[in-house]
FIMAR-579774 format. One record per residue: residue number from 1; residue in one letter; x, y, z of N, C-alpha, C, CB in turn. Coordinates in steps of 0.001 Angstrom, whole numbers, plus 500000, padded with zeros to 6 digits. Glycine has a CB too. Layout:
N
+------+--------+--------+--------+--------+--------+--------+--------+--------+--------+--------+--------+--------+--------+
| panu | drenba |    n.X |    n.Y |    n.Z |   ca.X |   ca.Y |   ca.Z |    c.X |    c.Y |    c.Z |   cb.X |   cb.Y |   cb.Z |
+------+--------+--------+--------+--------+--------+--------+--------+--------+--------+--------+--------+--------+--------+
|  NUM |      A |      X |      Y |      Z |      X |      Y |      Z |      X |      Y |      Z |      X |      Y |      Z |
...
+------+--------+--------+--------+--------+--------+--------+--------+--------+--------+--------+--------+--------+--------+
END
This chain:
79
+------+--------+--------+--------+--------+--------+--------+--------+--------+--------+--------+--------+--------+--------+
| panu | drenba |    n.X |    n.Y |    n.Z |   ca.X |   ca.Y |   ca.Z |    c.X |    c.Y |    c.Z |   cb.X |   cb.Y |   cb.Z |
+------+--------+--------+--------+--------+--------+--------+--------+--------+--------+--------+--------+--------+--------+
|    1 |      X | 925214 | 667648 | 156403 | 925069 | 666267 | 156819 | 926411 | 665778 | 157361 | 924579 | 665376 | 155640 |
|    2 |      X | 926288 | 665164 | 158337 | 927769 | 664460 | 158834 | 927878 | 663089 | 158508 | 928020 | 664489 | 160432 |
|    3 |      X | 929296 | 663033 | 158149 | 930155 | 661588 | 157801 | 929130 | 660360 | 158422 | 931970 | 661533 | 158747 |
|    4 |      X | 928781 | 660384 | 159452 | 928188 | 659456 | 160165 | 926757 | 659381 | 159358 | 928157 | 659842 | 161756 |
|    5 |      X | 926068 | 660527 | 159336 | 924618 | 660229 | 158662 | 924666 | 659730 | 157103 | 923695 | 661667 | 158692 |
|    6 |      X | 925953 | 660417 | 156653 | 926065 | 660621 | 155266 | 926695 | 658389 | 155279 | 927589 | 662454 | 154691 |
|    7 |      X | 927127 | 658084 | 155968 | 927748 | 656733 | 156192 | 926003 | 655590 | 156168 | 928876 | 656802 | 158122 |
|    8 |      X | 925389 | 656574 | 157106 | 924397 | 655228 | 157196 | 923444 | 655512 | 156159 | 923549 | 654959 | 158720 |
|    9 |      X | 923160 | 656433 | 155634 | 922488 | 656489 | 154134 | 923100 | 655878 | 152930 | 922350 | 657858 | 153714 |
|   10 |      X | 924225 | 655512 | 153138 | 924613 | 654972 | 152219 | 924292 | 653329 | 152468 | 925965 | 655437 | 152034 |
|   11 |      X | 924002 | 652853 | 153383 | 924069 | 651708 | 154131 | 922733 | 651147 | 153425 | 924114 | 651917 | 155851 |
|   12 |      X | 922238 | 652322 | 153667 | 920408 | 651946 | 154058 | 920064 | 651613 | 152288 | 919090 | 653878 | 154958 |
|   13 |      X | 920521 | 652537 | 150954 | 920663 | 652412 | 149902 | 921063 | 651436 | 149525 | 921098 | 653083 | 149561 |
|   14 |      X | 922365 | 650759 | 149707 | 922361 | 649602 | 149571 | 921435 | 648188 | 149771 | 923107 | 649636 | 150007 |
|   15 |      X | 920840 | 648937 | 151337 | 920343 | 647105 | 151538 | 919062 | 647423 | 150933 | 920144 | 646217 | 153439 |
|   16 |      X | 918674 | 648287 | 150527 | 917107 | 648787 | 149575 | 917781 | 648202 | 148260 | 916559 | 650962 | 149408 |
|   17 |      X | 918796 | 648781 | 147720 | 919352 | 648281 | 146400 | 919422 | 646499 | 145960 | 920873 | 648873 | 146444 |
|   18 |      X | 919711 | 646252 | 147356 | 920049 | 644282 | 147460 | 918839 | 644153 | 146828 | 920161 | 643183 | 149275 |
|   19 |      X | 917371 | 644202 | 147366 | 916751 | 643619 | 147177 | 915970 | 643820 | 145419 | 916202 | 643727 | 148357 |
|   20 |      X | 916379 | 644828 | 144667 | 916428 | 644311 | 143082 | 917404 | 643499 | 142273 | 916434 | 645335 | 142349 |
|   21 |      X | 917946 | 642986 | 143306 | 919254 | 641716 | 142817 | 918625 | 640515 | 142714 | 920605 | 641386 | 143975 |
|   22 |      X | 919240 | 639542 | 141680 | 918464 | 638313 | 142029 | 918596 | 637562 | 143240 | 918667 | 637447 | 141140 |
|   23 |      X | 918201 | 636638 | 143433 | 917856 | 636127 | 144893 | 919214 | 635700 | 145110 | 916626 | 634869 | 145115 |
|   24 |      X | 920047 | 635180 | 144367 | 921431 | 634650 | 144830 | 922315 | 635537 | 145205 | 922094 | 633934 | 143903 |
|   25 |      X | 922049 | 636991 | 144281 | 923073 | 638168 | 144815 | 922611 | 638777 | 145921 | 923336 | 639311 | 143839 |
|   26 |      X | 921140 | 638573 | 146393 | 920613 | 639918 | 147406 | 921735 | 639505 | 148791 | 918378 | 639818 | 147986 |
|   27 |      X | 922032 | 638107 | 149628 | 922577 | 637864 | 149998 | 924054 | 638596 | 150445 | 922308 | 637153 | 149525 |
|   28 |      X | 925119 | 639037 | 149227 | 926343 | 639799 | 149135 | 925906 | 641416 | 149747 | 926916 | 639771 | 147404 |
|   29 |      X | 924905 | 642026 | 148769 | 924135 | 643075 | 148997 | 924337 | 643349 | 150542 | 922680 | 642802 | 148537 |
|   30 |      X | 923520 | 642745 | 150663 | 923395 | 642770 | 152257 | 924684 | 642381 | 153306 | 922252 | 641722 | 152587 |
|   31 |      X | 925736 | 641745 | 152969 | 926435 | 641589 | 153510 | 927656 | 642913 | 153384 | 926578 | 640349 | 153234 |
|   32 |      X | 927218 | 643533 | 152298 | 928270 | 644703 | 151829 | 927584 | 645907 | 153030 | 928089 | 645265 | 149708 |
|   33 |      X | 926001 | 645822 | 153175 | 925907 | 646947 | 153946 | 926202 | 646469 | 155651 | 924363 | 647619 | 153629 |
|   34 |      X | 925922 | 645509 | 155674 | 926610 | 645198 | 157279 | 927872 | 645775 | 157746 | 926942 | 643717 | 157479 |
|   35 |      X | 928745 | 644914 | 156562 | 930057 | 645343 | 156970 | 930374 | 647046 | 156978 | 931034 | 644595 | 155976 |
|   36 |      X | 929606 | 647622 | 156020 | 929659 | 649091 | 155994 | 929424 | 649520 | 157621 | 928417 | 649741 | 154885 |
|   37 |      X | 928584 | 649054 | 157896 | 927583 | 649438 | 159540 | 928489 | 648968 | 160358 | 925891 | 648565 | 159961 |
|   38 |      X | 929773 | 648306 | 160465 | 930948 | 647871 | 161257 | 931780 | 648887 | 161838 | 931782 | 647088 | 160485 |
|   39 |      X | 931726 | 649685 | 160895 | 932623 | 651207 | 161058 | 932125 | 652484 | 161341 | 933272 | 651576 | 159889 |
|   40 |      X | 932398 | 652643 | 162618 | 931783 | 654037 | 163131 | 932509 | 654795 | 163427 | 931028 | 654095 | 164124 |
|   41 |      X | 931653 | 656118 | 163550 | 932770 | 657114 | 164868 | 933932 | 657817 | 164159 | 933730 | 655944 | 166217 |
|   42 |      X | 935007 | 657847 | 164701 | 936160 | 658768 | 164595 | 937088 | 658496 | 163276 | 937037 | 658610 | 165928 |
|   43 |      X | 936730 | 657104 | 163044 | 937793 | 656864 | 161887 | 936577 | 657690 | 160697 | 938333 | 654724 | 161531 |
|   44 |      X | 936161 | 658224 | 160577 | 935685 | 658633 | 159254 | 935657 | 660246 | 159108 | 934221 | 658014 | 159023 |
|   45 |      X | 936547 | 660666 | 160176 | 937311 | 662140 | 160098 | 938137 | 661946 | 159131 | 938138 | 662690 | 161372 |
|   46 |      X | 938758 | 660971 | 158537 | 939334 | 661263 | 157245 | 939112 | 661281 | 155989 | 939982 | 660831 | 157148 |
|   47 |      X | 937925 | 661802 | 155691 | 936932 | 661798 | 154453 | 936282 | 662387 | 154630 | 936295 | 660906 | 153997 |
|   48 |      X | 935942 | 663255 | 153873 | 934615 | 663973 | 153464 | 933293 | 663461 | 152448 | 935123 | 665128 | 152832 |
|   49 |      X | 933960 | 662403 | 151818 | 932777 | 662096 | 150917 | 932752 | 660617 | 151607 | 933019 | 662234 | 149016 |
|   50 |      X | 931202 | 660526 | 151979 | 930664 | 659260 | 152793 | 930892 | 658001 | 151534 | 928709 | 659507 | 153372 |
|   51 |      X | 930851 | 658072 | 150378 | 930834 | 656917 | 149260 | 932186 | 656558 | 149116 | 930230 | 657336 | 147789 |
|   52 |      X | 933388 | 657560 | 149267 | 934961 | 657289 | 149370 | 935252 | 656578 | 150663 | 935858 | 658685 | 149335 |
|   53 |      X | 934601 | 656807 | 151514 | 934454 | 656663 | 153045 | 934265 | 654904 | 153318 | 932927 | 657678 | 153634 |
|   54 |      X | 932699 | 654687 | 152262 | 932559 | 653298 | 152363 | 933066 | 652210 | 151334 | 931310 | 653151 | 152478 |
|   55 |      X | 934020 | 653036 | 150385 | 934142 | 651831 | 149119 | 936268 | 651547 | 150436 | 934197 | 652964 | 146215 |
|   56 |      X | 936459 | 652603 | 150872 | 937570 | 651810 | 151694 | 937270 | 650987 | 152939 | 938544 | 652755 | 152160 |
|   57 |      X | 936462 | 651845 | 153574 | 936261 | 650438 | 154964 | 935845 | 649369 | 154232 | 934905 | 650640 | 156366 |
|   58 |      X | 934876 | 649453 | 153150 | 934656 | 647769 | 152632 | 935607 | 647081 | 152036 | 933641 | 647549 | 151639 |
|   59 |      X | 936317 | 647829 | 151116 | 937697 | 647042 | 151015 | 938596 | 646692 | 152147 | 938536 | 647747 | 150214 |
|   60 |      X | 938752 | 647483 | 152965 | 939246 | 646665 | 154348 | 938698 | 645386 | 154619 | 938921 | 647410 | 155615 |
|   61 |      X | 937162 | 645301 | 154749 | 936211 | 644186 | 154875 | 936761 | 642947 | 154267 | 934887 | 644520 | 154232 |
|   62 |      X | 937170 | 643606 | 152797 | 937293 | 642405 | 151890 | 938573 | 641296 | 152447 | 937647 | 643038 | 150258 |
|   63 |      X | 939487 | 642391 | 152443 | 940695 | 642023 | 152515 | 940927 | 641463 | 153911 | 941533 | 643089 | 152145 |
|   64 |      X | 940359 | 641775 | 154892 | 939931 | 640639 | 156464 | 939433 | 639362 | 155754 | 938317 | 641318 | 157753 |
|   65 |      X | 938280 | 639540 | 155330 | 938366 | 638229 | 154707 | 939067 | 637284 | 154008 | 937845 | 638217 | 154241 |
|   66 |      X | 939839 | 637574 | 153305 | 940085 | 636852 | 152443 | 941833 | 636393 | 152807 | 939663 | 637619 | 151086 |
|   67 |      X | 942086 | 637271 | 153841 | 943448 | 636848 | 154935 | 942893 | 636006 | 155522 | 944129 | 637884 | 156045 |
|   68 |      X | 941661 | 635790 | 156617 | 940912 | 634984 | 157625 | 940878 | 633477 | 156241 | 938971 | 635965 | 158304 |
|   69 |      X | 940519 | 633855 | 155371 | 940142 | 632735 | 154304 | 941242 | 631634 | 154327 | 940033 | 633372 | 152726 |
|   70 |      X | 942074 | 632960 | 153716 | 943616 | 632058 | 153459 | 944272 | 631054 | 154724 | 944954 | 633324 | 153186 |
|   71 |      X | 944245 | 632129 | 155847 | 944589 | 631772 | 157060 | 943755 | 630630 | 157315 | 944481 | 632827 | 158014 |
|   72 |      X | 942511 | 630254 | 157265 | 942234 | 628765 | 157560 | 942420 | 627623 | 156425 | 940795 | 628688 | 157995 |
|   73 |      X | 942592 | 628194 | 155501 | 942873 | 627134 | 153865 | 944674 | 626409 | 154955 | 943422 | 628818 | 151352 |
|   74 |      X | 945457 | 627350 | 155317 | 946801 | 627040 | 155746 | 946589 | 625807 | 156968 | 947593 | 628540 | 156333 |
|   75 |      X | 945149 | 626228 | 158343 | 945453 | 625756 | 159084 | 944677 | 624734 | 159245 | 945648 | 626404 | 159813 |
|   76 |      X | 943826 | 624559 | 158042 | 942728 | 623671 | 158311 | 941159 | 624153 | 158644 | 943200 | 622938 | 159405 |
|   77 |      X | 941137 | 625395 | 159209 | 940219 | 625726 | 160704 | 939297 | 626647 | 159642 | 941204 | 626788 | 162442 |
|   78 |      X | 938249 | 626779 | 160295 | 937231 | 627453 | 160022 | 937379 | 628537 | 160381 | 936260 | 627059 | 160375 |
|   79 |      X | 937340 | 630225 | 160417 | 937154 | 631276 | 161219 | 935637 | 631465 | 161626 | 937708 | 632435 | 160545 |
+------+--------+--------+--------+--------+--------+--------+--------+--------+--------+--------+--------+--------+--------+
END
C-alpha cells in the first residue's frame, strides 16, 4: 500500500469514527480528517507509517491555527 492510500484510509476512518462521537464532538472529527486530506503528494516520502504521517501534518494543522488565532487576538481581525 502507498503512503498516499495508506494517508486516505486513515482519513476515511476517521470521518466514519466522527460519527460515534456525540453530536458536539462529530464536528472536530471531521475537521481532523479534512485537515488530514490537506496534505498530499511528496511530503509524505518521509514516513513510512501513514498514522505517524497523519498525527504530524495534523499537528502542523494545529499549530497554523492557533498562530492564525493568536495572530488575530493581537490584531483584532478575523482569519
Amino acid at each position: 500500500m502507498s503512503m498516499t492510500t495508506g494517508m486516505k484510509n486513515v482519513s476515511v476512518r476517521w470521518r466514519k469514527a466522527s460519527r460515534a462521537l456525540k453530536i458536539d464532538d462529530q464536528k472536530y472529527g471531521i475537521r481532523l480528517a479534512e485537515a488530514l486530506e490537506r496534505h498530499k503528494g511528496p511530503e509524505y516520502a518521509m514516513f513510512d507509517d501513514p498514522l505517524e504521517a497523519s498525527v504530524f501534518f495534523l499537528l502542523i494543522e494545529m499549530m497554523k491555527e492557533k498562530e492564525n488565532g493568536q495572530q488575530a487576538a493581537t490584531t483584532g481581525k478575523s482569519q
